[in-house]
C-alpha positions as CSV (number, residue, x, y, z in Angstrom):
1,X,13.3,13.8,-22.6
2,X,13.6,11.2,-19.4
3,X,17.4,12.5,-18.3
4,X,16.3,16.0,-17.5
5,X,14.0,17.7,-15.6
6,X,13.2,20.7,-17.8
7,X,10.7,22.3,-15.0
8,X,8.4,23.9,-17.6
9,X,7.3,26.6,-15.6
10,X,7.6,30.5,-16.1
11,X,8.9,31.6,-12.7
12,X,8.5,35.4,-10.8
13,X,11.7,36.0,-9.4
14,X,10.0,37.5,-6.5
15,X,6.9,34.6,-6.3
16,X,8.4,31.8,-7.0
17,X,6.4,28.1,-7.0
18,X,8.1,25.2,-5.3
19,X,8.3,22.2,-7.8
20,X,7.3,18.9,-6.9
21,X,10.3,16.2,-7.5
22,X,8.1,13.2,-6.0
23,X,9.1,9.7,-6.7
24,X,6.5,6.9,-7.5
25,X,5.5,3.3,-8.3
26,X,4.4,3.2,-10.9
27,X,4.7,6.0,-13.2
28,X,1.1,6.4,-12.8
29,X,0.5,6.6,-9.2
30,X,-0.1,9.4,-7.2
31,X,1.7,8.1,-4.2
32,X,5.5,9.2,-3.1
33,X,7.6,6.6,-2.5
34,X,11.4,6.5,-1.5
35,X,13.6,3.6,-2.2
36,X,15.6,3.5,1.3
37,X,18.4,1.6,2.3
38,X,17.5,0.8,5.7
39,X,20.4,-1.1,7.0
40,X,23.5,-1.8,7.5
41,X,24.0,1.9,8.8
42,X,26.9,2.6,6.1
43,X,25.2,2.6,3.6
44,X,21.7,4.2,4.8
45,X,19.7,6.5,3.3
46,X,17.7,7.4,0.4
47,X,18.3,6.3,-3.4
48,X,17.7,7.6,-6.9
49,X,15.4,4.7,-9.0
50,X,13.9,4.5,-12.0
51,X,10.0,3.4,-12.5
52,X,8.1,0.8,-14.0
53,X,6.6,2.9,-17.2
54,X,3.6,2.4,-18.5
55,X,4.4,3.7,-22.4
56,X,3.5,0.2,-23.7
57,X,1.2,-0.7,-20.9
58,X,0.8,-0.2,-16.9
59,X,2.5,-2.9,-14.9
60,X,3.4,-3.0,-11.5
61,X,1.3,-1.8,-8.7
62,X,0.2,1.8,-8.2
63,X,2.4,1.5,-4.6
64,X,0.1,3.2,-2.1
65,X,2.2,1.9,0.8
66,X,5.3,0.6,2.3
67,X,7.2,-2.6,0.8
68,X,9.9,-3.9,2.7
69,X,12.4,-6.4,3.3
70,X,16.0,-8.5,3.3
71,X,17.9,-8.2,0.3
72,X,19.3,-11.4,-1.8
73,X,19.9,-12.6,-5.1
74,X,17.7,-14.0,-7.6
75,X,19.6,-16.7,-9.1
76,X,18.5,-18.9,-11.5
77,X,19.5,-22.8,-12.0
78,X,22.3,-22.0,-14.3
79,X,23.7,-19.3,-11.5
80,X,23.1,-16.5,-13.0
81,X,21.3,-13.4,-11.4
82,X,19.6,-12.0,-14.7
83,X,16.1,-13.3,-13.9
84,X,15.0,-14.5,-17.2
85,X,14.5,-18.1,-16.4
86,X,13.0,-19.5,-13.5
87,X,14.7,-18.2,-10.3
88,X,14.9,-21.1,-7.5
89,X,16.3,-19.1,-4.7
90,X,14.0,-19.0,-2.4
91,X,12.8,-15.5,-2.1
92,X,10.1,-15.9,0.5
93,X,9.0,-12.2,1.9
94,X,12.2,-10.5,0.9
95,X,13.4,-7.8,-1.5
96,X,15.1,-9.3,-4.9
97,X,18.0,-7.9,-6.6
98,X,18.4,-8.6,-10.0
99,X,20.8,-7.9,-13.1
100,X,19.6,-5.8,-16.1
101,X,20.2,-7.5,-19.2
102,X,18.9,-10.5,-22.0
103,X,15.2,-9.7,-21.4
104,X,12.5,-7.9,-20.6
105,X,12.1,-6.1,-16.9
106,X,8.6,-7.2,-16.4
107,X,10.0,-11.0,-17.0
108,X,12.5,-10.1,-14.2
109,X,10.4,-9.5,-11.8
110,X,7.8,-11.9,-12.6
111,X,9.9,-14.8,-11.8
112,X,11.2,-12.9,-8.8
113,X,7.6,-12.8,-7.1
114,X,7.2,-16.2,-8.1
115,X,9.9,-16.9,-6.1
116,X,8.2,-15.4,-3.0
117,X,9.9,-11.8,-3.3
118,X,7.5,-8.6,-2.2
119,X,9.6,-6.1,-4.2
120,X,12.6,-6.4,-7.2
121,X,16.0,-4.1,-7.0
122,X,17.2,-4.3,-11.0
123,X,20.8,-3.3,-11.4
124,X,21.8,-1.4,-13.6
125,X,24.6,-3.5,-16.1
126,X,28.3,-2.3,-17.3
127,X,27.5,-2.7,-20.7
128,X,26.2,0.1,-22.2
129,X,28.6,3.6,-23.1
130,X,26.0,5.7,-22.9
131,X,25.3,5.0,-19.0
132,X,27.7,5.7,-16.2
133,X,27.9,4.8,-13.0
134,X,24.9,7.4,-11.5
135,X,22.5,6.2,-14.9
136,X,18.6,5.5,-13.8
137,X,16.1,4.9,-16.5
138,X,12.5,4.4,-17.1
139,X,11.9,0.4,-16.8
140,X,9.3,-0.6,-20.2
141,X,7.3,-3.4,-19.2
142,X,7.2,-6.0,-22.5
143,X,5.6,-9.6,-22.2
144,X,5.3,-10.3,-18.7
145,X,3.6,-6.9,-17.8
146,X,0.3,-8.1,-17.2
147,X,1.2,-10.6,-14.7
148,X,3.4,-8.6,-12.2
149,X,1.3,-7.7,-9.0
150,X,4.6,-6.3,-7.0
151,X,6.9,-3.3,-7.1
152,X,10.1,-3.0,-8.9
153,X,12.8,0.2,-8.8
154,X,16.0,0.4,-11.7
155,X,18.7,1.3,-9.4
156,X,22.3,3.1,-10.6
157,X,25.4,0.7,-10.7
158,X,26.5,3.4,-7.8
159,X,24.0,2.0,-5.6
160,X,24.3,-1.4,-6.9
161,X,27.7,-1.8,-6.2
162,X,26.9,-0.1,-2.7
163,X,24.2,-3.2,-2.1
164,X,26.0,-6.2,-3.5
165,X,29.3,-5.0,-1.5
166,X,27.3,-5.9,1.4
167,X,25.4,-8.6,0.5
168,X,28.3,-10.5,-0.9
169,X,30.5,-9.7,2.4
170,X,27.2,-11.5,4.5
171,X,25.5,-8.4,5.6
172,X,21.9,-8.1,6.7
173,X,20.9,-5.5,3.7
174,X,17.3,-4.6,4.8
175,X,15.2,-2.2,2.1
176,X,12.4,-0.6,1.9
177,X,9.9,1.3,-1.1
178,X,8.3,3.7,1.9
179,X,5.3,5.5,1.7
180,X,6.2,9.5,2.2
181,X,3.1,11.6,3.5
182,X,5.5,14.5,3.8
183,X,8.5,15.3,1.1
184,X,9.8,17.8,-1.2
185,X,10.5,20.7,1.2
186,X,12.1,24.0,0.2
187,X,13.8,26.3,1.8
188,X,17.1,28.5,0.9
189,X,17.3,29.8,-1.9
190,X,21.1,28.4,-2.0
191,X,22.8,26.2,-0.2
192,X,25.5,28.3,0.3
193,X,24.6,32.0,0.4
194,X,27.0,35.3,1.8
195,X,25.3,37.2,4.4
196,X,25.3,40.4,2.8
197,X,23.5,38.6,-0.7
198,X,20.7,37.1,1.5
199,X,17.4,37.7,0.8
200,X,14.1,36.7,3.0
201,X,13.2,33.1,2.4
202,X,9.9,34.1,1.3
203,X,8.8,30.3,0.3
204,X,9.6,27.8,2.6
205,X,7.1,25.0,1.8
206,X,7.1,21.1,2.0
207,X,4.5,18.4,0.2
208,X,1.8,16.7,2.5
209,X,0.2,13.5,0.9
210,X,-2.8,11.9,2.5
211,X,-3.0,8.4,1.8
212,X,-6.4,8.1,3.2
213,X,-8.9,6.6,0.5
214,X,-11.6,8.2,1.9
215,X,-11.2,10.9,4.6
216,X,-10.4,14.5,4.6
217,X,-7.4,14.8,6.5
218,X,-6.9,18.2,8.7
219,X,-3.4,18.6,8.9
220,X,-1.3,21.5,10.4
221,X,2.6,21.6,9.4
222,X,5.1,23.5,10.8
223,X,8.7,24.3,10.6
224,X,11.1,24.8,12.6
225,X,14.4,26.7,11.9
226,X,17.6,26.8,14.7
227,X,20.4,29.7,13.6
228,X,24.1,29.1,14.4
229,X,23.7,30.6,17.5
230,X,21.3,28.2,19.1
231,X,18.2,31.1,18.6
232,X,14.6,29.2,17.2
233,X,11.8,30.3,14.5
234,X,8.9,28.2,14.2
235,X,5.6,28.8,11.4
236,X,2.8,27.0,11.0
237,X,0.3,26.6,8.5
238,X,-3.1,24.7,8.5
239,X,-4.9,22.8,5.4
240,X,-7.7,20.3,4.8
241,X,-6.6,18.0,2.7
242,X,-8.6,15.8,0.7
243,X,-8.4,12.0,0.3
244,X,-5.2,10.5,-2.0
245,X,-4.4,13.9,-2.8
246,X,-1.3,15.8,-2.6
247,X,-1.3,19.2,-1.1
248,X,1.1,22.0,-1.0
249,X,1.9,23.9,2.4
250,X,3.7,27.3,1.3
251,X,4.1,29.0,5.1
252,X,2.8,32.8,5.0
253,X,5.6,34.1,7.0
254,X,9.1,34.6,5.5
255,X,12.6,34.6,7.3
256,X,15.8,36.1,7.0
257,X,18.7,34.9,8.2
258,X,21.0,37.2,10.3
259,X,24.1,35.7,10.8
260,X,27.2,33.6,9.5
261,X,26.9,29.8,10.0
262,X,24.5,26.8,9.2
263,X,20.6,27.0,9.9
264,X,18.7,23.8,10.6
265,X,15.2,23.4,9.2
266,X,12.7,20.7,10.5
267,X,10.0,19.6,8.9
268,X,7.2,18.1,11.0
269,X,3.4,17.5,10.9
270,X,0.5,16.1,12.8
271,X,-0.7,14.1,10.0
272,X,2.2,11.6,10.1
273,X,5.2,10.7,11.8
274,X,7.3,12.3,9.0
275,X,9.8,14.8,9.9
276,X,12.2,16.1,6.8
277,X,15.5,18.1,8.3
278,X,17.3,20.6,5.6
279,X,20.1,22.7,6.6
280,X,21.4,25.5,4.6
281,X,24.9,27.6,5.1
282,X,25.1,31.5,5.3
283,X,28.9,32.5,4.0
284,X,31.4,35.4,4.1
285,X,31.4,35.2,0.4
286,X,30.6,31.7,-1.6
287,X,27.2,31.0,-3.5
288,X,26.3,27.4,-3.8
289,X,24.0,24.8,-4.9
290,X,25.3,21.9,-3.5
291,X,25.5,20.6,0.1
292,X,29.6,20.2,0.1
293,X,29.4,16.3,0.4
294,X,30.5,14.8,-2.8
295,X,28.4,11.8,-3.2
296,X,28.8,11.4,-7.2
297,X,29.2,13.0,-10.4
298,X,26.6,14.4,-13.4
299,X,27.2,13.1,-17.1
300,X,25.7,13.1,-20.2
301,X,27.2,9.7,-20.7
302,X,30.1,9.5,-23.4
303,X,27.5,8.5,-26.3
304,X,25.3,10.8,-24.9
305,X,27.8,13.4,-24.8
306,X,29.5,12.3,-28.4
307,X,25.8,12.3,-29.9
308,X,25.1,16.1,-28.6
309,X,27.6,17.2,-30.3
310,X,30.5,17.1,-27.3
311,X,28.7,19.9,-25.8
312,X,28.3,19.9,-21.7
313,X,27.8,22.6,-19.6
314,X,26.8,22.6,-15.4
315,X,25.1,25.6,-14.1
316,X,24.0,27.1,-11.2
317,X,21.2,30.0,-10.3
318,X,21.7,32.7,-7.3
319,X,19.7,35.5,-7.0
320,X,21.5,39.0,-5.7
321,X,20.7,40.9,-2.4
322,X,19.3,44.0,-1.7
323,X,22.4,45.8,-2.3
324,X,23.8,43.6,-5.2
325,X,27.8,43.4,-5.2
326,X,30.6,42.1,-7.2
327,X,31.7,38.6,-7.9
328,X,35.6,37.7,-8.6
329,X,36.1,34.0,-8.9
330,X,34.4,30.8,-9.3
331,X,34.4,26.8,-8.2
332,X,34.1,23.7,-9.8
333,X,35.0,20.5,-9.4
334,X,35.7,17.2,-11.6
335,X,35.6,13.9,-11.0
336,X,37.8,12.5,-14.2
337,X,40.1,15.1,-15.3
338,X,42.9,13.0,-16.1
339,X,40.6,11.5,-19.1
340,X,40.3,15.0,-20.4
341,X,43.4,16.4,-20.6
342,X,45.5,16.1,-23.5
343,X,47.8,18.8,-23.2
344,X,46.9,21.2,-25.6
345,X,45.6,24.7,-23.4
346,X,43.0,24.9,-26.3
347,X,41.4,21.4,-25.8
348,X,42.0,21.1,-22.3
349,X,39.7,24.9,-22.1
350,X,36.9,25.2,-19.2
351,X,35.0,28.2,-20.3
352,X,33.6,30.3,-16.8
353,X,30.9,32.5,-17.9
354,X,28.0,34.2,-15.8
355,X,24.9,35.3,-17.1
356,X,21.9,38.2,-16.6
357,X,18.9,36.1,-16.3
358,X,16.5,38.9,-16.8
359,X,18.4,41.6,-19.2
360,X,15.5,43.7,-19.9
361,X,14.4,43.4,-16.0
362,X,10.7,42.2,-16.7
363,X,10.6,40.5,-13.5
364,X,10.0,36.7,-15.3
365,X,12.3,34.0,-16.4
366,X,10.9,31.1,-18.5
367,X,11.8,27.6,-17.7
368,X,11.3,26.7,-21.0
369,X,14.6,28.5,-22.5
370,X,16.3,25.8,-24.4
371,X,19.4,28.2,-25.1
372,X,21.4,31.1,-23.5
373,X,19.6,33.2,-25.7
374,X,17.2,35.3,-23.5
375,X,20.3,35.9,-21.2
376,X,23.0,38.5,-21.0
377,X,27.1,37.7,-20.5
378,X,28.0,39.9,-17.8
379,X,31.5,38.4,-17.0
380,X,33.8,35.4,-17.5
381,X,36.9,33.4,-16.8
382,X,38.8,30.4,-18.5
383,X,40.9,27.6,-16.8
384,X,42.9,25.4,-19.1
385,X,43.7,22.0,-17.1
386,X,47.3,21.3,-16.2
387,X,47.3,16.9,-15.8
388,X,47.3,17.5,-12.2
389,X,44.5,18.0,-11.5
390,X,42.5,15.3,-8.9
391,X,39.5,13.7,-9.2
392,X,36.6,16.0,-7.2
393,X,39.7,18.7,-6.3
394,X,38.2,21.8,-5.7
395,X,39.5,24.4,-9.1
396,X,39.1,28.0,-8.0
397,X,39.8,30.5,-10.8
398,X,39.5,34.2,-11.2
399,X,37.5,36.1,-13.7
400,X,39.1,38.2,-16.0
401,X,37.3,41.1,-14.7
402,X,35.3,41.5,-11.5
403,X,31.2,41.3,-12.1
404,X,29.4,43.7,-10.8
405,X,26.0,42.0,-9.5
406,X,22.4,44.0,-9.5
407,X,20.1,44.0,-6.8
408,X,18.1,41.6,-6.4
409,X,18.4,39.8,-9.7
410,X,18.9,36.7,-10.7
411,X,22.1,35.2,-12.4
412,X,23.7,32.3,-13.9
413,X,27.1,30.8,-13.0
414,X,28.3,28.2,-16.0
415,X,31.1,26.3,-16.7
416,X,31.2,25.2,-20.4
417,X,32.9,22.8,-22.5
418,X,33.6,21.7,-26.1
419,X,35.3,18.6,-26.3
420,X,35.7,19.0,-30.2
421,X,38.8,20.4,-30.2
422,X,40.1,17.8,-27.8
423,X,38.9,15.6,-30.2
424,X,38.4,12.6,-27.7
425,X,35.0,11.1,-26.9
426,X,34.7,11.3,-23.2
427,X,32.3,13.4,-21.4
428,X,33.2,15.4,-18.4
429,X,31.9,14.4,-15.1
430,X,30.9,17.2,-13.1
431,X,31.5,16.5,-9.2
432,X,27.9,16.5,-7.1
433,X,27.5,17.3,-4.0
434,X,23.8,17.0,-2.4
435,X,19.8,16.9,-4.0
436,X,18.8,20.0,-2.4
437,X,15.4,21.2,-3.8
438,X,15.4,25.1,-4.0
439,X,12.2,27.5,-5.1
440,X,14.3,28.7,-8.0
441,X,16.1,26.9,-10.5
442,X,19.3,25.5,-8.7
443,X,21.5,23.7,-11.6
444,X,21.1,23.8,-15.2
445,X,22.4,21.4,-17.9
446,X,23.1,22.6,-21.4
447,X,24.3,19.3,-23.8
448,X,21.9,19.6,-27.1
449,X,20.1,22.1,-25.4
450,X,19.7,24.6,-22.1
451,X,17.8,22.4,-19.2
452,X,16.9,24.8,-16.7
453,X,16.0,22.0,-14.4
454,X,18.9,20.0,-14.1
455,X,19.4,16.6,-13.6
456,X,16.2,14.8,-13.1
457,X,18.2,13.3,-10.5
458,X,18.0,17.0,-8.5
459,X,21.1,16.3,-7.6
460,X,23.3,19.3,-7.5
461,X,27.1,20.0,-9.4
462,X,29.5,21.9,-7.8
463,X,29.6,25.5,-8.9
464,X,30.0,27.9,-7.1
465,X,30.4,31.9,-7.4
466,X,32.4,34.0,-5.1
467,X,32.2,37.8,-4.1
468,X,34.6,40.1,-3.6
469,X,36.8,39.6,-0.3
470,X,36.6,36.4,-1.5
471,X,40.3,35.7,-2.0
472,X,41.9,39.1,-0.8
473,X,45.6,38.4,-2.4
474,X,44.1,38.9,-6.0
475,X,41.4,41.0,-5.5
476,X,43.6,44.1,-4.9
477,X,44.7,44.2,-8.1
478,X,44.4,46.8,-9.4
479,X,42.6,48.0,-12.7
480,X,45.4,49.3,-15.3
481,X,44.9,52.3,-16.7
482,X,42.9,52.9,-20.1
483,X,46.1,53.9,-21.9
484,X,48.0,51.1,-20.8
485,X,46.5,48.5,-22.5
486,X,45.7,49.7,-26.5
487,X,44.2,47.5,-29.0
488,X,44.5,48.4,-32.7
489,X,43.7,48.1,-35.3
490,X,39.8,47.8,-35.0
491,X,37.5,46.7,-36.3
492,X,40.3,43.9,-36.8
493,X,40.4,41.8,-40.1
494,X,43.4,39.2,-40.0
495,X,45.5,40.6,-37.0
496,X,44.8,42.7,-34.0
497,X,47.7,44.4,-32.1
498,X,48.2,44.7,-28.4
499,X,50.2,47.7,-26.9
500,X,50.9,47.5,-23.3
501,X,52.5,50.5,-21.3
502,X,53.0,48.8,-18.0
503,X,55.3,50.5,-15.2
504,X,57.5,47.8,-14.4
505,X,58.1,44.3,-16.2
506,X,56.4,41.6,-15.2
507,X,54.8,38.1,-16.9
508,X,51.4,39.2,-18.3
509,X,48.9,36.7,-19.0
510,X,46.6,37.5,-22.0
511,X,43.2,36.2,-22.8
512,X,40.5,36.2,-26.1
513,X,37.2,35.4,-25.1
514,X,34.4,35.4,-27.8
515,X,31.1,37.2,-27.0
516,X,30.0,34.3,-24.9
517,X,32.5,34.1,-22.9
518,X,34.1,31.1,-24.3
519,X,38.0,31.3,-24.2
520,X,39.3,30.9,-27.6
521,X,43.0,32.3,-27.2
522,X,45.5,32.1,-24.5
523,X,49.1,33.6,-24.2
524,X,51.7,34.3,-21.6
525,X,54.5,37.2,-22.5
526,X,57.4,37.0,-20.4
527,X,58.8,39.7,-18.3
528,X,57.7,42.7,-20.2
529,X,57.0,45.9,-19.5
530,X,56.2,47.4,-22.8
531,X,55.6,46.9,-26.5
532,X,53.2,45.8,-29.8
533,X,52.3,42.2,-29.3
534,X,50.5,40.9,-32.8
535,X,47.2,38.1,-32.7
536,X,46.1,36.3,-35.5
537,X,42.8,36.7,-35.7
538,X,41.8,35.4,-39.3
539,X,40.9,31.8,-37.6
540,X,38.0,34.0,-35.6
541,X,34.8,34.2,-36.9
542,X,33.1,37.8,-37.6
543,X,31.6,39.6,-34.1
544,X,32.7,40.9,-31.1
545,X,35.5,39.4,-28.5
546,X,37.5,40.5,-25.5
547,X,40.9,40.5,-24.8
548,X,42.0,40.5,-20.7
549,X,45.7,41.4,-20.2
550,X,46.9,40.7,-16.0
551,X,50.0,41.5,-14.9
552,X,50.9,41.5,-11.8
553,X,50.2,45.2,-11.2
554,X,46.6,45.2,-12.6
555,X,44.3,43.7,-15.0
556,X,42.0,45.7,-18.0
557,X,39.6,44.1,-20.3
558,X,38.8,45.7,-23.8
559,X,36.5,44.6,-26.7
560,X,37.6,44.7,-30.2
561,X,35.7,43.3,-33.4
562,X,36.4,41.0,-36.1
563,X,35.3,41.6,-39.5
564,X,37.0,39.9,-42.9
C-alpha cells in the first residue's frame, strides 16, 4: 500500500537497524534525489514528491544527477496549464509546473520537454476527496512513457500553492531534483526525550551514496554532536564503498547525553560536500516524535478515512530508561477540530491509550503487526472536544491513572478515533511537526490496519507522553482509598453500581473505558460526597472495562466485567 511505509522489518529493541527513506527518479533508480526549493529564501528547503512508476512501464530517467532550474508555467494555446496539448510557452532550460488532471502524466511532461523544459513539477488538483492538501502519489506513465527522456516529481497542493504564490506574485522560483551522496541520518531515539528516560544513542548512522560509475570510493564520515553547553563529541567511521552503490555508516561508538537542552548533530564526509545537521531536545519530562514546528497535518483523506471504516489512529514509539518511571498526561494536536465536533461528548471522544510493545519481554518487536494485538494496554485517558478548540492548539490531558513505565522497554503512545458515532464523514487531521528519521519506529498509523511505519511521508504527528513532574498541580492527587470507590454488582449484567465514600463533597468526574482503552462512558456528579450512583451497562458488549472516578481529593481506577 503506496500511503504507508509499513517498515517490514523485525526490530531488537537493543540493535536496532536504521531504515532507508531515500527518494528517487524513477522508481527504479538507485540514486537519492531531493526535490529542493532553492529560492526565494521563504520558501526554501526540501519537499515531499511522488515518482514516475514504472507498474505499466519505466519512463523517465533513472536521475543519477542534479536537474535544475527557473520555475514557470506550461501553458498551452487555449491558456490552460494542464499540459495535454501542445504547450507554447517557451520553456527553454527551466523547470515546468504543470496541473494534474484530463490525461495522462507521461503526456504532461512530454509536451513540457518539448517545450525546452529539463524537469516537470505536476500539481497536485482540488478535485479529488480522497486527497488533501499534504497528498503525494505514485505518477503511472500511460501513452507517452516511451518518449519522455527528462525527470518529473508529483508535488502536494501544500507545496503547489507555496510555488505558484510566488510565481504568480513575479518571483524568481529557482528548483532543483539534487543528487544526495549523503542522506538518511539517525540519531535520537526521540525528538524530544527527559533526561532521566535517556538511553545511549547506540546507532547514530547516515547513508553514503557514491555516484561513481566505476570507482571504489574510500570514504570516511563523521559526526559531530555540540550539547547545550557548548561541549563537542566527534566519531568517525571509515568504509570502501563500491561504485553506484549505497552504503550504510553505523558509527561504533555510542553517546549519551547528559544534560537539559538541544544537541546539534552534523553530518559530514570527505566523499562529498554534503553535510546533513539534526538536532534533538533532552526535556524535564515530555517524549516526542516531532520537531515542534508545525509544517502540516497527517490524513487518511475523507474517502480514505470513510472507506476504512472511520477508523484513524496517530502513534508514537519511546523507549524507557534505565530506571523506567511513570507517565501522567499526554499531547496532541489537531489541525480541524471545528469539522469534528458535533457536540455530543460520545462522538466528539479522543481515545488516549498507551501500550506494552513487548508484553512477554522477548526482546523483539515485529514491524509487520497489522493490529494492536501483540501489545499490552498499560494505561489511558479520554478527551471529549468542547468547540473550542483551535486549529494545531496544543490539548494536554491527564490519564485516568498514572503509568508506571519498565526499564528499558519500549511503548506506544496512541490517540484513537471512531468517527462512527459522530456519524460525519470527515477524517481527523493530525497536526505534524518535522520528518525526523529515528532507529526505532517513530509514528504509527492505524486506519484499516496498524502501520508501524507511519506516513510514507516520515513526517511526524504530534504526540507526545509526559512523566511525572510533568504538570505538578494534578499530579499530587492523591490515590483514594480502596474502600472509597466500590463497584457492585460484578460480574455486571444490565447495570453496575458505583458507591463512593469521599471525605468532603466535591464534583467527581467518572469515566468507562473498554479493555482497550477506548472511552465509551462519561459522567460528571455534582458536589457529592457520598452515595450509589447506577450505569447502564446492557448497551456494553461482554469483557472487561474500567471505571476512573476523580474528585478533587483523589482519583482510583477499578475493573468490573460485563456478562448478559
Amino acid at each position: 500500500m503506496t500511503k504507508f511505509s509499513t517498515k517490514l522489518l523485525t526490530l531488537l529493541i537493543f540493535a536496532l537497524a536504521s531504515t532507508s527513506l531515500m527518494a528517487q527518479i524513477n522508481d527504479l533508480s538507485p540514486y537519492p534525489i531531493d526535490f529542493v526549493v532553492k529560492a526565494p529564501s521563504n520558501i526554501a528547503g526540501s519537499y515531499p514528491y511522488g515518482t514516475q512508476v514504472s507498474t505499466d512501464g519505466e519512463w523517465g530517467p533513472q536521475l543519477n544527477y542534479t536537474v535544475q532550474g527557473d520555475v514557470a508555467w506550461g501553458f498551452t494555446a487555449a491558456g490552460d496549464s494542464l499540459g495535454c496539448e501542445p504547450i507554447v510557452t517557451d520553456l527553454t532550460g527551466k523547470m515546468a509546473i504543470i496541473r494534474r488532471g484530463v490525461c495522462n502524466f507521461s503526456l504532461k511532461v512530454y509536451n513540457a520537454q518539448a517545450a525546452g523544459a529539463v524537469g516537470c513539477i505536476i500539481l497536485n488538483h482540488y478535485d479529488d476527496p480522497a486527497n488533501d492538501a499534504e497528498t503525494v502519489v505514485g505518477m503511472l506513465g500511460g501513452d507517452s512513457l516511451t518518449a519522455v527522456t527528462i525527470p518529473a516529481v508529483f508535488a502536494s497542493r501544500a507545496t503547489g500553492e507555496k510555488i505558484v504564490s510566488e510565481v504568480d506574485a513575479g518571483s524568481t522560483v529557482n528548483a532543483a531534483f539534487e543528487l544526495k551522496n549523503m542522506y538518511d541520518q539517525v540519531g535520537p531515539y526521540s525528538y524530544h526525550t527527559p533526561l532521566d528516560q535517556v538511553i545511549a544513542l547506540d546507532q547514530i548512522s547516515v547513508n553514503i551514496f557514491n555516484s561513481s560509475d566505476t570507482d571504489v570510493q574510500d570514504v570516511t564520515a563523521k559526526v559531530e554532536i555540540e550539547d547545550p553547553a557548548g561541549g563537542m563529541a566527534a566519531f568517525t567511521l571509515n568504509k570502501m564503498v563500491d561504485p553506484q552503490a549505497d552504503s550504510l555508516f553505523v558509527f561504533e561508538d555510542a553517546y549519551t547525553p547528559t544534560m537539559t537542552g538541544t544537541y546539534t548533530m552534523t553530518f559530514s564526509n570527505d566523499y562529498s560536500s554534503d553535510t546533513l545537521v539534526q538536532n534533538f531536545i533532552v526535556t524535564d519530562y515530555t517524549f516526542g516524535v516531532d520537531d515542534g514546528e508545525i509544517d502540516g497535518s497527517l490524513s487518511a483523506g475523507d474517502q480514505g478515512f470513510i472507506d476504512d471504516g472511520r477508523r484513524y489512529d496517530m502513534g508514537s514509539s519511546y523507549i524507557a530508561g534505565a530506571n523506567g518511571g511513570t507517565a501522567t498526561h499526554m499531547t496532541f494536536a489537531l489541525a480541524n477540530p471545528a469539522d469534528l465536533y458535533t457536540g455530543d461528548q460520545v462522538a466528539d471522544l479522543f481515545s488516549l491509550v498507551v501500550y506494552d510493545m513487548d508484553p512477554n519481554n522477548t526482546g523483539v518487536i515485529s514491524g509487520q503487526a497489522d493490529s494492536y494485538d501483540d501489545f499490552q494496554v498499560v494505561g489511558f485517558g479520554g478527551y471529549s472536544l468542547t468547540g473550542n478548540e483551535q486549529p494545531n492548539e496544543l490539548i494536554t490531558v491527564e490519564f485516568f491513572d498514572p503509568i508506571v513505565l519498565e526499564a528499558n522497554k519500549a511503548y506506544l503512545a496512541v490517540v484513537s478515533y471512531d468517527g462512527n458515532a459522530a456519524n460525519i464523514n470527515i477524517a481527523p487531521r493530525y497536526t505534524s511537526a518535522g520528518a525526523t528519521n529515528y532507529p526505532f519506529f517513530g509514528s504509527t498509523v492505524f486506519t484499516d490496519r496498524l502501520y508501524m511505519g507511519g506516513w510514507v511521508s516520515n513526517n511526524n504527528a504530534i504526540i507526545r507522553m509526559h512523566m511525572q513532574g510533568f504538570m505538578t498541580d494534578v499530579r499530587d492527587l492523591p490515590l483514594l482509598g480502596e474502600d472509597q470507590v466500590t463497584l457492585f454488582p460484578n460480574p455486571a449484567s444490565t447495570d453496575i453500581n458505583l458507591e463512593l465514600a469521599l471525605e468532603n463533597a466535591s464534583d467527581v468526574q467518572v469515566y468507562i473505558s473498554d479493555f482497550d482503552g477506548k472511552l465509551v462512558r462519561q459522567d460528571q456528579l455534582d458536589n457529592v460526597k457520598e452515595g450509589v450512583f447506577n450505569y447502564n451497562v446492557n448497551d456494553l458488549a461482554n469483557g472487561t472495562y474500567f471505571m476512573t472516578v476523580k474528585s478533587q481529593e483523589g482519583w482510583r481506577t477499578k475493573k468490573f466485567v460485563v456478562v448478559h
